[in-house]
N, C-alpha and C positions, 0 to 999 in steps of 0.2 A: 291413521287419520289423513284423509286427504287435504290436500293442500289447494286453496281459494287464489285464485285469480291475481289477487290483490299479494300475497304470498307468494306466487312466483314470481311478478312484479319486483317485489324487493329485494329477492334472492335477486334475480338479474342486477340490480342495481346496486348491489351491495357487493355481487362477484364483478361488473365494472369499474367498481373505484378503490376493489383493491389489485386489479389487474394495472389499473390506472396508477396509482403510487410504487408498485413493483416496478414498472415499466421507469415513470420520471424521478420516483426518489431513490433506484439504485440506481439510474443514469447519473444524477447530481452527486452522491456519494462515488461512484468510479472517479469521476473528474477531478471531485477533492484529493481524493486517494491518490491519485495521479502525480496532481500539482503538487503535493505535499511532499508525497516522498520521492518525487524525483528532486524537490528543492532539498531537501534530505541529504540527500546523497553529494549533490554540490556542495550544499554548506560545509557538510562536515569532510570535505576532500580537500579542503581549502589548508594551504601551509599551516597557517594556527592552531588548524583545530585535527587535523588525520595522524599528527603523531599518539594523540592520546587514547589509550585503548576504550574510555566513554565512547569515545569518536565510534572506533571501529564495532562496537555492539550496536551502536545506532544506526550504522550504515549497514548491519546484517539486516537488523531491523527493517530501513525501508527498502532496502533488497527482496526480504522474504516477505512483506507487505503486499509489494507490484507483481510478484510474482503469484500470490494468492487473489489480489483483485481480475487476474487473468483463469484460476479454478474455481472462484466462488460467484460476488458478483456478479462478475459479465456474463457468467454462463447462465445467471439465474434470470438477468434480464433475456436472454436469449431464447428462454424457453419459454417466456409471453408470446414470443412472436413464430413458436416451434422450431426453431431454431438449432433445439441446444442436441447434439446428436449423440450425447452421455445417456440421453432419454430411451436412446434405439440400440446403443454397443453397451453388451452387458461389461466388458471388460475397460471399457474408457469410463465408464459409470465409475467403475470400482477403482479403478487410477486416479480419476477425478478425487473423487470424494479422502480418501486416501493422502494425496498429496496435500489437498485442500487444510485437510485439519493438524499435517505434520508441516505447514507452513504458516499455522495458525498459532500453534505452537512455541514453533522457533520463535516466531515475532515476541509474545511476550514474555520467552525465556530472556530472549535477549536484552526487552526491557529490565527487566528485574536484576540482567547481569549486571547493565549499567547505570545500575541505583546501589547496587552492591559494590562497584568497582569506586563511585563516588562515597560513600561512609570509607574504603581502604584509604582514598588518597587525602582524604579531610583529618582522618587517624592521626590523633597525638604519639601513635604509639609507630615506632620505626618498621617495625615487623608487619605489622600489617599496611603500613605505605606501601612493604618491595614488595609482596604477594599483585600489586596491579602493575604489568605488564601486558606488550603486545603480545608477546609468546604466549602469555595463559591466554590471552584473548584469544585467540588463533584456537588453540588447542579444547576452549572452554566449548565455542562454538560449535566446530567439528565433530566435538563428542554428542554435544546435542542434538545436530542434524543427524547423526546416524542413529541416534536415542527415538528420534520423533518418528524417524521412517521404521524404524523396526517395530516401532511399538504401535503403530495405526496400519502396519501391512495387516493385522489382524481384519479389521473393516475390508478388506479384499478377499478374505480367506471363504471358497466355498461350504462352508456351514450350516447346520438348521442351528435357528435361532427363537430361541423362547418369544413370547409376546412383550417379555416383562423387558428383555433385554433388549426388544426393536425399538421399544416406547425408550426406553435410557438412551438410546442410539439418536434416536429423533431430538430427543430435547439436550442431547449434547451439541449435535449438531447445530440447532435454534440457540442454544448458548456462546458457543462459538462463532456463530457466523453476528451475533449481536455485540462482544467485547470487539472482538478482529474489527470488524466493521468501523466500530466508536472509538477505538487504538489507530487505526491508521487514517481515518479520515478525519482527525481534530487533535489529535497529538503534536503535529505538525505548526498548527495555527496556533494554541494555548501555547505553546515554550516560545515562538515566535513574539508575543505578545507580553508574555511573563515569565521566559526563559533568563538565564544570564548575561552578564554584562559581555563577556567576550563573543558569546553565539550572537545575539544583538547586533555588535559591530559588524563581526565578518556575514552577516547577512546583510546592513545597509552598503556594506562594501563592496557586496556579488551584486546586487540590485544596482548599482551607481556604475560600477563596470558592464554590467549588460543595457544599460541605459545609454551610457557614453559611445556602447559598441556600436550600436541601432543607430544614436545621432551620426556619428563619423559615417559609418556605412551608407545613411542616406542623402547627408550633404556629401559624398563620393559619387552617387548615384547621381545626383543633382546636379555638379557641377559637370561630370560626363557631360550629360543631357544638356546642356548648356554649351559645354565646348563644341558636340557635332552640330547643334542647331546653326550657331554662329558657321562652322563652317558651311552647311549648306546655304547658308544666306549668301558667304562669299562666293559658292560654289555657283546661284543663282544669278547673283547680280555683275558676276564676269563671263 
C-alpha cells in the first residue's frame, strides 16, 4: 500500500519530535543526573555521614550512575546529531553497551544493598546489627562489580543470535536504560525532599558552606577591586 502525501507529512512530523525530545529530554535528564549525583557524592563524604557503610553503597551508587550517564545517555543524545561513533567501531559498540548495562547494574545492586544494610542496623537482634560493616561494604561491592562485568561480557561475545534472543536483548536494553534513567535522575531529589533527619541537615550544612564560600570569595574579590581602584586614583591624583 502506498503511502499519500499527507502520510509522509506526519511520518516526518512524528520522526521530528521524537528526534526533538531525545535531543532536549535526555539533555534535561543528563544535567539532573549530573547535579544529583555529584551532590551525592559530597553529601555523603561528609564526616557524619562516610563512616557508615549506607553511606558508601550510596556513593557506589552515584559513582556508577555518572559513570553510566557518560555510556548511555550522552551517547544516545550524540547520536541525533551522528555523533556517537559506537555507531561506526564495531568493538567500542560492544564496550559501550557492555559496560553500560554492568554499570546499570551495580547502580541498583547497590541500592538494594543499602536498603538491606539499613533493616541490619535498625535490627533488634545483635547479630544481624554486626553483619553491617565497611569491610562487607567494600567486599559486597567488589564482588558485584566483577559479577556485573563477567556476566554482560556475554553481550560482546561474537555470536549468531536467535531473533527471539535480539528482541529480549532490545527490550532489556529499553528496560534498563528506563529504571537507570528514573534511579539516577530523581533518587537524588525525592530523599533530599523526604529523606532523613541527619541527610537533611548535613545537606543544609554543604549548601550554607558553599553559599558562605561564594560570599567571602566575592566580597574578597571586591574589596581587591576597590583597594587598586583607590590606589590608582592616588596613583593619578599625585
Amino acid at each position: 500500500m502506498n503511502a499519500t502525501h499527507n502520510d509522509v507529512e506526519l511520518i516526518t512530523r512524528l520522526s521530528n519530535i521524537s528526534l526533538y525530545i531525545m535531543r532536549h529530554g535526555l539533555l534535561i535528564m543528563i544535567i539532573l543526573d549530573l547535579v544529583g549525583n555529584v551532590m551525592t557524592v559530597f553529601i555523603f563524604r561528609q564526616p557524619k555521614l562516610r563512616a557508615n557503610p549506607c553511606s558508601f553503597y550510596l556513593i557506589s551508587t552515584a559513582y556508577a550512575n555518572l559513570l553510566w550517564i557518560l555510556t548511555s545517555p550522552f551517547v544516545r543524545m550524540l547520536s541525533t546529531f551522528g555523533l556517537d561513533l559506537s555507531e561506526r567501531i564495531n568493538v567500542l559498540c560492544k564496550m559501550r553497551r557492555s559496560l553500560a548495562y554492568a554499570l546499570s547494574s551495580l547502580s541498583m545492586i547497590s541500592v538494594a544493598l543499602a536498603t538491606v544494610d539499613r533493616f541490619l542496623v535498625s535490627s533488634t537482634h545483635v547479630g544481624y546489627r554486626q553483619l553491617s560493616s565497611l569491610r562487607s561494604a567494600y567486599r559486597l561491592v567488589a564482588i558485584n562489580t566483577i559479577i556485573c562485568c563477567l556476566i554482560f561480557f556475554v553481550f560482546t561475545l561474537n555470536i549468531d543470535k536467535s531473533q527471539l534472543r535480539s528482541k529480549i536483548e532490545t527490550l532489556f536494553d529499553d528496560a534498563t536504560f528506563f529504571f537507570t534513567t528514573f534511579q539516577s535522575s530523581f533518587s537524588f531529589y525525592i530523599y533530599a525532599t523526604s529523606g532523613g533527619q541527619l541527610f537533611r541537615q548535613t545537606l543544609r550544612a554543604f549548601l550554607r558552606s558553599i553559599i558562605s564560600k561564594f560570599y567571602r570569595s566575592t566580597r574578597n574579590i571586591n574589596m581587591e577591586n576597590i583597594v587598586e581602584l583607590q590606589r590608582l586614583r592616588n596613583h593619578i591624583s599625585s
